[in-house]
N, C-alpha and C positions, 0 to 999 in steps of 0.2 A: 635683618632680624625678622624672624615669623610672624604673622600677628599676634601668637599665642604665647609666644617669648615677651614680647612688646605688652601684651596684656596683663602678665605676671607680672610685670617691674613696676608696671602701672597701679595696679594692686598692691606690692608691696611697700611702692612709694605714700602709695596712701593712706597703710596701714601704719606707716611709719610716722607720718604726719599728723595722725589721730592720733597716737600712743604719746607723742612729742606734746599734743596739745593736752591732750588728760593729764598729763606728768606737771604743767604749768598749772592749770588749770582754767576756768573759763570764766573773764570778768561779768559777762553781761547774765551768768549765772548767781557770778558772786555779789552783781547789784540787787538781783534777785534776794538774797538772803540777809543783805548790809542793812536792810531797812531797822533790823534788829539793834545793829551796835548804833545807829543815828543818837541817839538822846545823847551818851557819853563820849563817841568820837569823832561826829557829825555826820552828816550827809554822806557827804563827800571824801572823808575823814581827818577833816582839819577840826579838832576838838577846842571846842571855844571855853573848854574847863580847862582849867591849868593841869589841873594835877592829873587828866588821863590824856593817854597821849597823843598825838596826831598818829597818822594808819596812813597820811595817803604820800606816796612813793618811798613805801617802806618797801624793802626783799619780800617780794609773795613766798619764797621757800619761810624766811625768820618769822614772817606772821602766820604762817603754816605750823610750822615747831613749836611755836609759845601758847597756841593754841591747843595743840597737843598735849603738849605740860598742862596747861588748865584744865584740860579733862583729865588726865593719869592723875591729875594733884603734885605734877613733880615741883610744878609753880605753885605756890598756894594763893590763893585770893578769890573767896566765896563769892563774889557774885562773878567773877567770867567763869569760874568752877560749875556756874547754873548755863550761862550762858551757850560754853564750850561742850555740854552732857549731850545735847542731842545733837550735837555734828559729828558725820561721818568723813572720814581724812577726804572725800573728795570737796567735801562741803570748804572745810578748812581751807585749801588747795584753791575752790574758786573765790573766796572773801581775800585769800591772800593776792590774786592776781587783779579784784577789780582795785582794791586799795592801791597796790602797786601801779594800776594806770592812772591814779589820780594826779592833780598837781596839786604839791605843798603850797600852803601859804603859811612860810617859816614865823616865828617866833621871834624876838630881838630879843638885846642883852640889855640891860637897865641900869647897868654898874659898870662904868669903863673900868675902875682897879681891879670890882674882880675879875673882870673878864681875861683884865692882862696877866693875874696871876694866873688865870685859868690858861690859858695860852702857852705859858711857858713850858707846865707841864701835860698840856695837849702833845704840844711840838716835842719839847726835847725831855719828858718823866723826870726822873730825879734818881740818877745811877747810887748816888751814896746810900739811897733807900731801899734801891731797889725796887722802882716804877719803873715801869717801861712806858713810854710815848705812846699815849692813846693814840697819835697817828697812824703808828705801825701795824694797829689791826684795822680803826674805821677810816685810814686814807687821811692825808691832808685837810681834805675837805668836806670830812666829817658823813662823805656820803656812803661808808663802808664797803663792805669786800660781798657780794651777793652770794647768799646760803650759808655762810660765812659769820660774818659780822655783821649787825644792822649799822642802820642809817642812822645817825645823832644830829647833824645840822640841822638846824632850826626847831629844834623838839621843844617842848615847854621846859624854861629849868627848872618848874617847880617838881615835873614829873622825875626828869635827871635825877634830881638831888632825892627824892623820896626812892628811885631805884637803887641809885650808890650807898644809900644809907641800908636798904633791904640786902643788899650785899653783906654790907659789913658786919651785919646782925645775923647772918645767915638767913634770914626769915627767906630771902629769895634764896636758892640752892640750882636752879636749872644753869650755872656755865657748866660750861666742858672745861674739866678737870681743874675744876675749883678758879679757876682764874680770874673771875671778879670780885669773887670775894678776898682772894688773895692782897688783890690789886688794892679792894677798897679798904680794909684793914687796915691800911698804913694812911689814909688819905684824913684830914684835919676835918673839922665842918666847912672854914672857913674853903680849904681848899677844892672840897667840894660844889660847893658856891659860884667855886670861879669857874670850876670847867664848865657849870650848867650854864654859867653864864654866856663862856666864850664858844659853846657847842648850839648853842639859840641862835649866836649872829653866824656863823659859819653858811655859807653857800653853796 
């Protein structure tokens, strides 16, 4: 190969490499700008409020998207709506990647019943009703499908349960093609309860 052959691939390799790294995004830009969400999802993004949620090893693309929705307002909720206004999709893009290099320090469940109800219909839904197994999108082990489905393992259930319930009210509206609202329509309070419960202690 020429040098100037050798130069080009060399070049293109690295153009490719930059464009690859833009497309994720850049953590030590996104700790740059994290200092922001600290008070509500912490430091690091292990939030020591129940009700907002942990961030850190969550899908940088899902905490890229949901950000999105809080600017357009496709998610509603007035203060990340303030938050979310002056970031631009790269900004999104780096908070979603340094969250994503954090490590969790998960939640527990405080209720062994409900947890086991929650369990049940984690694992196997409830076909008579027409649930499907939350397995089947966030994985066994609750660490979901990336860009896909988020993360639920060790999240706060107070956050869970205040999410399923924003479902079921529609107040939240951002799934693709209705599907958690669908989902949580049919789900009880108590049954609610339990998946936050049994999606806290998940690993």
């Amino acid at each position: 190969m020429s040098k100037l052959k050798l130069f080009v691939v060399l070049l293109l390799l690295a153009g490719a490499t930059h464009a690859e790294t833009d497309a994720r995004g850049d953590p030590a830009k996104g700790q740059a700008l994290a200092g922001a969400c600290a008070a509500c999802h912490g430091a690091d993004g292990n939030s020591v409020v129940n009700i907002n949620p942990s961030l850190a090893q969550q899908h940088p693309a899902y905490i890229a998207k949901q950000l999105a929705n809080f600017k357009s307002g496709l998610r509603a909720n007035a203060i990340m709506a303030g938050m979310a206004a002056n970031l631009a999709p790269e900004d999104m893009k780096h908070l979603g990647a340094w969250f994503a290099s954090q490590k969790l320090r998960p939640a527990a469940a405080a209720d062994k019943d409900l947890a086991a109800l929650g369990q049940k219909l984690y694992r196997g839904g409830d076909t008579a009703r027409g649930l499907p197994a939350c397995a089947a999108c966030h994985s066994p082990t609750g660490a979901g499908i990336p860009a896909q489905y988020p993360r639920l393992a060790g999240q706060h259930p107070e956050y869970t349960i205040a999410q399923l319930k924003a479902f079921y009210t529609g107040e939240r509206a951002n799934d693709a093609n209705n599907m958690m609202r669908s989902i949580a329509a049919k789900l009880t309070d108590q049954e609610m309860a339990g998946l936050a419960e049994y999606m806290a202690a998940l690993r």
